[in-house]
C-alpha positions as CSV (number, residue, x, y, z in Angstrom):
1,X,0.0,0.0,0.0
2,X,1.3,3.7,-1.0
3,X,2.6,5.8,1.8
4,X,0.0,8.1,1.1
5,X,-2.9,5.8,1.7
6,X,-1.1,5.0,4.9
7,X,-0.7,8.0,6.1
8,X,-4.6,8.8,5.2
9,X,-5.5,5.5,7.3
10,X,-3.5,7.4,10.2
11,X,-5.3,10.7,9.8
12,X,-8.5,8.6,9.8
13,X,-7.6,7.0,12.7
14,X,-7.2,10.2,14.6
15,X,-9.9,11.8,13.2
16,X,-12.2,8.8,15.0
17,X,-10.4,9.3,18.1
18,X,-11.4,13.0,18.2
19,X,-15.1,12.1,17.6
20,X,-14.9,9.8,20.1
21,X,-14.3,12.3,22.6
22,X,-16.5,14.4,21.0
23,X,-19.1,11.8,21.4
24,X,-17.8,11.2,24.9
25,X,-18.7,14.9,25.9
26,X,-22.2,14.7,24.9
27,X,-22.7,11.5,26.4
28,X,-22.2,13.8,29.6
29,X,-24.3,16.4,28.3
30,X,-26.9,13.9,27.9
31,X,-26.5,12.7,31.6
32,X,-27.0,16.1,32.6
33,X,-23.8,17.2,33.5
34,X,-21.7,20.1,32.5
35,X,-19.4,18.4,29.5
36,X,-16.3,20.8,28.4
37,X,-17.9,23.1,25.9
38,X,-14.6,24.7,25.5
39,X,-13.0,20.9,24.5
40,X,-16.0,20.4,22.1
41,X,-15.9,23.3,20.3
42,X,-12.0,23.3,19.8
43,X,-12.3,19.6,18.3
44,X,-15.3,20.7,16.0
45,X,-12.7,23.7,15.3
46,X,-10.0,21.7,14.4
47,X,-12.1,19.4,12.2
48,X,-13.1,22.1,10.1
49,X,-10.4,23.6,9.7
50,X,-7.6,20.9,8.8
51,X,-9.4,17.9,7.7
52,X,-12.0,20.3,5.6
53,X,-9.0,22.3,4.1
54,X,-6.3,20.1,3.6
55,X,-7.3,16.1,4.2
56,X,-10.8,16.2,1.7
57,X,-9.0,18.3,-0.4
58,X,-6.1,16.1,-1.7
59,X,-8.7,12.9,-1.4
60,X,-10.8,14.9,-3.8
61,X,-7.8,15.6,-5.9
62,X,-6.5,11.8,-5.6
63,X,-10.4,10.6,-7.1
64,X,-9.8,12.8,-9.9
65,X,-6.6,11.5,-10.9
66,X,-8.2,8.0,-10.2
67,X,-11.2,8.7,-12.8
68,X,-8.5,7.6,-15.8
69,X,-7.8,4.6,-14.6
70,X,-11.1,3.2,-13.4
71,X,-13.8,5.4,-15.3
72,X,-16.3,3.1,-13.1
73,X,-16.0,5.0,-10.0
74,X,-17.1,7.9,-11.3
75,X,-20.8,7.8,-9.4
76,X,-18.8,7.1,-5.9
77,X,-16.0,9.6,-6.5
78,X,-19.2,12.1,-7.0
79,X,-20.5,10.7,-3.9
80,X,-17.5,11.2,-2.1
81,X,-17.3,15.1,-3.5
82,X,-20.5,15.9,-2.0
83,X,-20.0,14.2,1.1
84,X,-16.9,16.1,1.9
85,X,-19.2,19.2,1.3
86,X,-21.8,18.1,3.4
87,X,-19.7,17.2,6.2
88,X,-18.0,21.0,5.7
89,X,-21.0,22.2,5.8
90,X,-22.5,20.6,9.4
91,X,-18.7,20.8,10.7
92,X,-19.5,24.6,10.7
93,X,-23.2,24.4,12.0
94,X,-22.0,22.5,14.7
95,X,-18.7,24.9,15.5
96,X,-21.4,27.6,15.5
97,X,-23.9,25.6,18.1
98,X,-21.0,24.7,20.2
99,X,-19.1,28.3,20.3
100,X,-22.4,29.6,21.3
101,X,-23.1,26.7,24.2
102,X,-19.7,27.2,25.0
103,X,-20.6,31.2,25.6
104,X,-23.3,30.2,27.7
105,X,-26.7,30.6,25.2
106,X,-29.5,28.1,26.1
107,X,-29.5,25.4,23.8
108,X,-31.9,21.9,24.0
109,X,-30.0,18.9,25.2
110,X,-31.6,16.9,22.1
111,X,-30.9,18.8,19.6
112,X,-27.0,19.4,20.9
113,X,-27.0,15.5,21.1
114,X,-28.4,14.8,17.8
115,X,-26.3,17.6,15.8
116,X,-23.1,15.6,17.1
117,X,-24.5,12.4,16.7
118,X,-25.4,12.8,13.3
119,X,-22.2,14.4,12.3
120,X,-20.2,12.0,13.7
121,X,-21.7,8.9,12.4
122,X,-21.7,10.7,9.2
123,X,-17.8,11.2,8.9
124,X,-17.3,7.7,10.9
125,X,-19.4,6.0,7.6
126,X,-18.0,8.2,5.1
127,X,-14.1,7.4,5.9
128,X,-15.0,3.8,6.2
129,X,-16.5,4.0,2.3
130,X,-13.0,5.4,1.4
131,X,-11.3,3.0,3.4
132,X,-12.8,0.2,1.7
133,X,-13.8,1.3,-1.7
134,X,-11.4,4.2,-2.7
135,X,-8.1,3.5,-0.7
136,X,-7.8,0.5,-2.2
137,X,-8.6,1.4,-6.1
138,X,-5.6,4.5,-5.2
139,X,-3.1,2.3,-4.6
140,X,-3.5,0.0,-7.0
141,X,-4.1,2.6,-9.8
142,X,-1.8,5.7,-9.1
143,X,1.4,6.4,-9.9
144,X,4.3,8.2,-8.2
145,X,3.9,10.9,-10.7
146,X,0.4,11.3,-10.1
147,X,0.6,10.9,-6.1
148,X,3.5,14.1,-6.9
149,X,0.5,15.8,-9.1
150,X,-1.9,15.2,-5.9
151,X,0.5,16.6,-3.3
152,X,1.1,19.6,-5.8
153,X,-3.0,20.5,-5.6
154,X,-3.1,21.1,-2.5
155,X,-0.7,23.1,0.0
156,X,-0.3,21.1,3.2
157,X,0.0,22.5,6.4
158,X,1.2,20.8,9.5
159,X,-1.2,18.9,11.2
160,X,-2.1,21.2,14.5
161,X,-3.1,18.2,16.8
162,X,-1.1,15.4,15.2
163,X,2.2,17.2,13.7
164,X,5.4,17.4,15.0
165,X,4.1,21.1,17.0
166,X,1.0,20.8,18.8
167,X,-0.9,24.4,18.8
168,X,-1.3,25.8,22.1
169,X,-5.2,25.7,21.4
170,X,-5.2,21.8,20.9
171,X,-3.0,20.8,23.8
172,X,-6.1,19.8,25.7
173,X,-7.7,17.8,23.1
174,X,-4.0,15.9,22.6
175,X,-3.7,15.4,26.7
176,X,-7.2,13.9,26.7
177,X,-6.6,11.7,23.6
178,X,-3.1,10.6,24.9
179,X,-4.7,10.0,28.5
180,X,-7.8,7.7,27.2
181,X,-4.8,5.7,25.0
182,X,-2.6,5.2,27.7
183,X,0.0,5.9,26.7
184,X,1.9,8.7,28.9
185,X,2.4,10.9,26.5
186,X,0.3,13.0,28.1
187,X,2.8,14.6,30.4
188,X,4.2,17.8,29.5
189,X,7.8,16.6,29.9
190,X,7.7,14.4,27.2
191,X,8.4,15.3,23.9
192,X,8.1,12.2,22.1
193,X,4.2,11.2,21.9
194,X,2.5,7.5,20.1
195,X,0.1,10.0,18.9
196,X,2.2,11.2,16.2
């Protein structure tokens, strides 16, 4: 499998972990307790602001590469396309709902609950499609050349959670994550972190 496939599987990967905290918090929403607005709307944040704008993006540009060599896939690859628009699109409905819980505006329980249950399942479905369908057909059909052409499209920023630097804004989300796996990278001694 191509390196870039496997580092998409990896981004994946983390991108469930942070909807499983995400999910985590509303669970404690749900029980009535106060769940860390602040946390939820920083994950929502970073999701629609580095997976929307730089991981979609080069998928997107990957599929259309991909429609030379398997002309078949055209329907899903359209699929796909809207998807990654549609999930855009809620990502920032839901930022909005959770910067304005977060700020203290009344807001029903069910419908906080439903808007990141549905988003969530949404994105969890929609990277296991590519993960069965598309990642595969990638790496069997593209090139290095056209893997270069793919990188090319799309300017890549370092990844603010999951980089090498972790933004001073994320460090919570990265503590939690590292304290559910662990792994005691959690510490702010260590330097070195399994969540890289």
């Amino acid at each position: 499998m191509s390196a870039h496939i496997q580092k998409w599987q990896a981004e994946h990967a983390n991108y469930r972990k942070l909807l499983d905290l995400l999910q985590t918090q509303t669970a404690t929403f749900v029980r009535g307790e106060e769940p860390d607005y602040e946390l939820m709307a920083d994950i929502v944040y970073y999701m629609t602001q580095y997976p929307d704008r730089y991981h979609h993006p080069r998928e997107d540009a990957a599929y259309s590469r991909l429609l030379a060599h398997d002309p078949q896939a055209g329907t899903l690859i359209a699929e796909l396309a809207d998807e990654h628009r549609s999930i855009a699109e809620s990502g920032a409905r839901l930022a909005a709902d959770l910067g304005a819980a977060a700020a203290g505006a009344m807001m029903p329980r069910a419908t906080l609950q439903a808007d990141v249950r549905d988003y969530a399942t949404f994105l969890k479905d929609h990277m296991a499609l590519e993960e069965r369908e598309m990642f595969p057909r990638l790496a069997a059909s593209l090139g290095a050349d056209e893997w270069f052409l793919v990188d090319s499209a799309i300017h890549l920023a370092g990844d603010p959670i999951f980089g090498e630097t972790v933004q001073e804004r994320f460090k919570s989300i990265h503590r939690r994550i590292a304290g559910q796996a662990g792994c005691g990278c959690n510490e702010p001694t260590d330097t070195a972190c399994c969540l890289e």
